[in-house]
N, C-alpha and C positions, 0 to 999 in steps of 0.2 A: 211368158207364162210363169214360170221360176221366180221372176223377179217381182210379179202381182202377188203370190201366194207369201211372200217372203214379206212383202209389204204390210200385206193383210195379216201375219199374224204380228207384225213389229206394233199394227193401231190395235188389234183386240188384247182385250182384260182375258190373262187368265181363266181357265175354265170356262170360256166364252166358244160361238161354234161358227163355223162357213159352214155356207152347202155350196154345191156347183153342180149343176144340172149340165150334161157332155151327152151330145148325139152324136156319132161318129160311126160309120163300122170299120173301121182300124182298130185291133185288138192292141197294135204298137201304140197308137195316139194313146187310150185309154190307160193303157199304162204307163205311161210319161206323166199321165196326170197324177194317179197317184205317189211316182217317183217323185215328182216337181212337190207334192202336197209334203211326202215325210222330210223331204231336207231342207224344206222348208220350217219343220218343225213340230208339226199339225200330228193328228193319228186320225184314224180313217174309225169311227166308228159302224157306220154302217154303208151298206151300198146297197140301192134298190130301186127298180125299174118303173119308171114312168109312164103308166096307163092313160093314154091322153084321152083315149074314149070315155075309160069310167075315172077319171082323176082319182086314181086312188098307186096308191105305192106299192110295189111287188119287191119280195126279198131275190138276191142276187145270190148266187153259190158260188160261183165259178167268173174266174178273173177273166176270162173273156166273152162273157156275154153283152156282147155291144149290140144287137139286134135291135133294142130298144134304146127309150131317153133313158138316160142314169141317172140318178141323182144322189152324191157322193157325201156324206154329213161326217166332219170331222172337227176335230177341238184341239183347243191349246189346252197342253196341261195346266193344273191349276201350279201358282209357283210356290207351295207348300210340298208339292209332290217330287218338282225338279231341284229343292233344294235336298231334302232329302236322299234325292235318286245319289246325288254325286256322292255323298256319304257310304250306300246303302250298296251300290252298282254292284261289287265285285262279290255282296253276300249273298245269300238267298232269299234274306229278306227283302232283298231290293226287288224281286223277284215277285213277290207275292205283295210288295206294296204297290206296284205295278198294275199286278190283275184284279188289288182291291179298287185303283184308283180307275181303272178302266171298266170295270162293270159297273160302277157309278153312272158312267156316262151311256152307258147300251141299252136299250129297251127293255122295260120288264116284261111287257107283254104285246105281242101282235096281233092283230083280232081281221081278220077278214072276211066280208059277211057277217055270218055267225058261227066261224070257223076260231077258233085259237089255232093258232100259226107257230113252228117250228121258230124258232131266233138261232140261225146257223150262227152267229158272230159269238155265242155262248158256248157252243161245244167245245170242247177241252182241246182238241186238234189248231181250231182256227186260233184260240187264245194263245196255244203255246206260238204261234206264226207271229202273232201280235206281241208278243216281248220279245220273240228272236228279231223281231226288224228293229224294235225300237233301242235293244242291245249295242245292235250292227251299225246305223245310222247314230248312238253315240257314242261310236267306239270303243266298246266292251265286250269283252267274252259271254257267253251267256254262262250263268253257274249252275245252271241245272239240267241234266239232259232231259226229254221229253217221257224218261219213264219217271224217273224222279219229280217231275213239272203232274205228271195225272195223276201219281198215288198221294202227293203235297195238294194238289185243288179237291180232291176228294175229302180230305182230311178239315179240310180251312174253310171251305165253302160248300153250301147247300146245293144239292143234286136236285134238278127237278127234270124231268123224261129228257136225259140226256144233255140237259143245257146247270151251268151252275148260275146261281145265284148270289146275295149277299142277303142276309136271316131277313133283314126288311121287304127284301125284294121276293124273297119266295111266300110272301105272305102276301103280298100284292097278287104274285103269280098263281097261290092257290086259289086266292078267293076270284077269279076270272074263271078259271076252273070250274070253280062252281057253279058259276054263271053259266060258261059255255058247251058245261057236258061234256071234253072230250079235253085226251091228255096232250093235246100241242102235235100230235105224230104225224098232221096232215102238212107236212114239208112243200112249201112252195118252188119245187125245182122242177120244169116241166121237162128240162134237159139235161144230159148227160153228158161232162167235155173232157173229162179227166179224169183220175184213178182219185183224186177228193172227191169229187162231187158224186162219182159213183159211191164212195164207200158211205157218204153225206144220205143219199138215195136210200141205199141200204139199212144205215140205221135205222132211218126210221121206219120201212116198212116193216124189219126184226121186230123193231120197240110195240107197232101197234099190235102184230101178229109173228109169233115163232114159226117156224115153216120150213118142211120139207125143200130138199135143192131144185125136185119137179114140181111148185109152186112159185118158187122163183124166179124160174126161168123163162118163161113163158112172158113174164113183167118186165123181166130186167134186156130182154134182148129190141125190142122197139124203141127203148130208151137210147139205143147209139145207132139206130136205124141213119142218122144222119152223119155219121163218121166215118174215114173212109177204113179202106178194109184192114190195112197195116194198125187205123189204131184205134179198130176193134179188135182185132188179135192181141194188143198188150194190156185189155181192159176183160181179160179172163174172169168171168164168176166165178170159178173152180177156187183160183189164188185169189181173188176178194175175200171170199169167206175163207179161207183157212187162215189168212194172215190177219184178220182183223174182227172174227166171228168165233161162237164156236158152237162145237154139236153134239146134242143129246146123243150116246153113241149104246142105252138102254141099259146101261150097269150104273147100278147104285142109285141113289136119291133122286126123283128129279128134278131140275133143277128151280127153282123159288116162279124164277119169272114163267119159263112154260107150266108148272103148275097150278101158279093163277089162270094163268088165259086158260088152260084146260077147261079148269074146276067150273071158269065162268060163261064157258060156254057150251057145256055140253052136260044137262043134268044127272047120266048116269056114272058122270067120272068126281061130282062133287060130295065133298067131305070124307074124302079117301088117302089114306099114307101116300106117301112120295115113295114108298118102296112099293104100290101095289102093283102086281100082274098087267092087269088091265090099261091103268096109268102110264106104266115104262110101256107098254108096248105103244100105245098113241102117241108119246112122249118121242120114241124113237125117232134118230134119225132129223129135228128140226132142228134149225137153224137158230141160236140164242145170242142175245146180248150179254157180251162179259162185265162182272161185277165190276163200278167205276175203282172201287178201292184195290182189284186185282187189274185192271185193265195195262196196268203196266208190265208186267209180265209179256201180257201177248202183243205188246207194242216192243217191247224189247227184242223177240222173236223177228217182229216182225223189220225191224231197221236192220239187224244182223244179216237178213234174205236182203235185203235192199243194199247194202254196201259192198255186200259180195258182186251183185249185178257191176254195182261202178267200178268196181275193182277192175272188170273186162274194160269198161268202158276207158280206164286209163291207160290199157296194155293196149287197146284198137287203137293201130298207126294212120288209117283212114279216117273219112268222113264218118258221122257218124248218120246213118239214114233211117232206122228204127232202135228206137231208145225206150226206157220206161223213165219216164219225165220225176216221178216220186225218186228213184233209185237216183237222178242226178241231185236232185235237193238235200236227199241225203248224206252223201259223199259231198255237195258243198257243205254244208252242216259241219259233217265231221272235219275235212280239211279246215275249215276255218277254226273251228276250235285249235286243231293241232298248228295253226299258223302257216299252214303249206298252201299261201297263197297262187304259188307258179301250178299248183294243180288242177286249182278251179280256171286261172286261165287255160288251162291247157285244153280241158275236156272242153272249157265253155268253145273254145276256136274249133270245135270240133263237131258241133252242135251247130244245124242250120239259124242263119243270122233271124230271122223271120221269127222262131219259137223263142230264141232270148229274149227278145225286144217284146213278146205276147205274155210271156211268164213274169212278174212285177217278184217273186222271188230269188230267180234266179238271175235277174238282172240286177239286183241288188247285191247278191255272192259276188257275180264278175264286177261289178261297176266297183265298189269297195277294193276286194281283193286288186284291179292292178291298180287304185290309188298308193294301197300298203306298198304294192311294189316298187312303185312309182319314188314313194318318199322314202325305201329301204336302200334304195339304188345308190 
């Protein structure tokens, strides 16, 4: 399979695309295929489910939803961008020529029915994933960390309900908008598999509507109805929202975004100050989207809680049997930055064989790192 995908990108023209339609439920096969796709050379632009009833495509969140056909669309760079990269790799421009040359290739818009559709492969999270692999796989450090990577995509590219754009593109994306009445917040993810797709979930229900924790909850708990009990315990709403949300807590202005949805939904709170009475007290207490140009802040918060987690996970002499999967990504992140490759092996040996070979992230941490070790030996 390695050696067809290897072939297939030696015959395609730059900028040119594969798809590969994989039915499988092996979460390991499906991710072999995307490993076999990147060293092969390819980037994965989108992944999305195969409706064989209504032939239509459904967006994918989360790396193991095998349930369904996939169908996997990815491209060769164009070779204006790979001659550049080798130049550009160790700046940060290389970085943002990168995410210029990659939103080129993503969807402007998804329309389903007559629904405008969430494009998860736009969020700031998945894109910073999308140049830490293509870093990794060409052997580079990344030069940006991931707070510095969303307050730089804030600044460079156009923000539309959570997803970025490129100015042409958000001009395609507004005028569907228009068309479709509604701002993209209806997220195609039916299922909940992991502390991304949950926080994926979240957004966008924040984004359409700010909301109390007992509004929440009631939504968010039928969503891992199908996980087992160990790992719905490490998919905590409590720590979702504080580490990655925040909340009107009734002091001082409130905030822009609950203030719209107030004003526009409830005619006796419209055309009233952000300091009024009435306002802060409905205001209280909901659950809000952080400004994308502060958002690194509370993602900075938030990887410092998560490293600390791994830090146990390196001093644990045993197996490891409940883990929080985000807290290992991150401690490989950081360790590869610092070059401490014998530590991502170490935890990954320590980690059931089953979740590496299901996780296409952190099989790329360990799969690299004992190469380095391999060739440092």
């Amino acid at each position: 399979m390695a050696r067809c995908f290897e072939e297939a990108y030696r015959l395609l023209k730059p900028g040119r695309w594969l798809t590969v339609e994989f039915s499988n439920t092996s979460a390991a096969v499906w991710n072999s295929i995307q490993v076999a796709l990147a060293e092969a050379g390819f980037i994965v632009a989108n992944v999305s489910a195969l409706d064989k009833k209504q032939g239509s495509f459904k967006a994918v969140t989360t790396p193991t939803a095998v349930k369904q056909d996939l169908v996997i669309s990815a491209y060769k760079p164009n070779g204006g961008f790979e001659q550049r990269f080798l130049k550009e790799a160790q700046t940060e421009e290389g970085v943002w020529d990168f995410v210029r040359t990659h939103l080129k290739y993503l969807p402007h818009t998804k329309i389903h029915g007559k629904e405008l559709r969430f494009i998860p492969e736009r969020d700031a999270r998945i894109l910073f994933d999308a140049v830490v692999s293509y870093y990794i796989r060409q052997d580079y450090p990344v030069p940006v960390s991931s707070q510095e990577f969303q307050a730089g995509l804030a600044q460079r590219f156009v923000e539309r309900d959570g997803m970025f754009f490129l100015p042409e593109q958000a001009v395609e994306y507004d005028r569907a908008k228009m068309q479709y009445g509604n701002s993209g917040e209806h997220l195609d993810t039916s299922v909940v598999d992991d502390e991304q797709s949950a926080i994926i979930w979240l957004r966008a229900r924040l984004r359409k509507a700010p909301q109390v924790y007992s509004d929440i909850q009631p939504a968010f708990m039928p969503m891992l109805s199908h996980l087992k009990p160990n790992e719905r315990e490490l998919l905590s709403l409590e720590l979702l929202l504080n580490q990655n949300f925040l909340c009107y807590d009734g002091n001082g202005p409130v905030p822009e975004q609950i203030h719209a949805y107030l004003s526009s939904n409830w005619k006796d709170l419209r055309n009233l100050s952000k300091e009024d009475a009435s306002l802060c007290a409905k205001a209280r207490d909901r659950w809000y989207l952080p400004d994308p140009s502060k958002a690194g802040d509370l993602e900075k918060l938030r990887e410092r809680a998560l490293l600390k987690e791994f830090e146990a996970y390196k001093e644990e002499k045993k197996k490891l049997k409940v883990f929080r999967l985000e807290a290992v990504r991150a401690g490989f992140k950081k360790a590869w930055a610092d070059r401490d490759y014998a530590t991502i092996v170490v935890v990954a040996d320590k980690i059931p064989s089953s979740v590496l070979e299901e996780d296409p992230k952190l099989l790329m941490w360990y799969d690299t790192a004992k190469t380095r070790i391999g060739g440092d030996a």
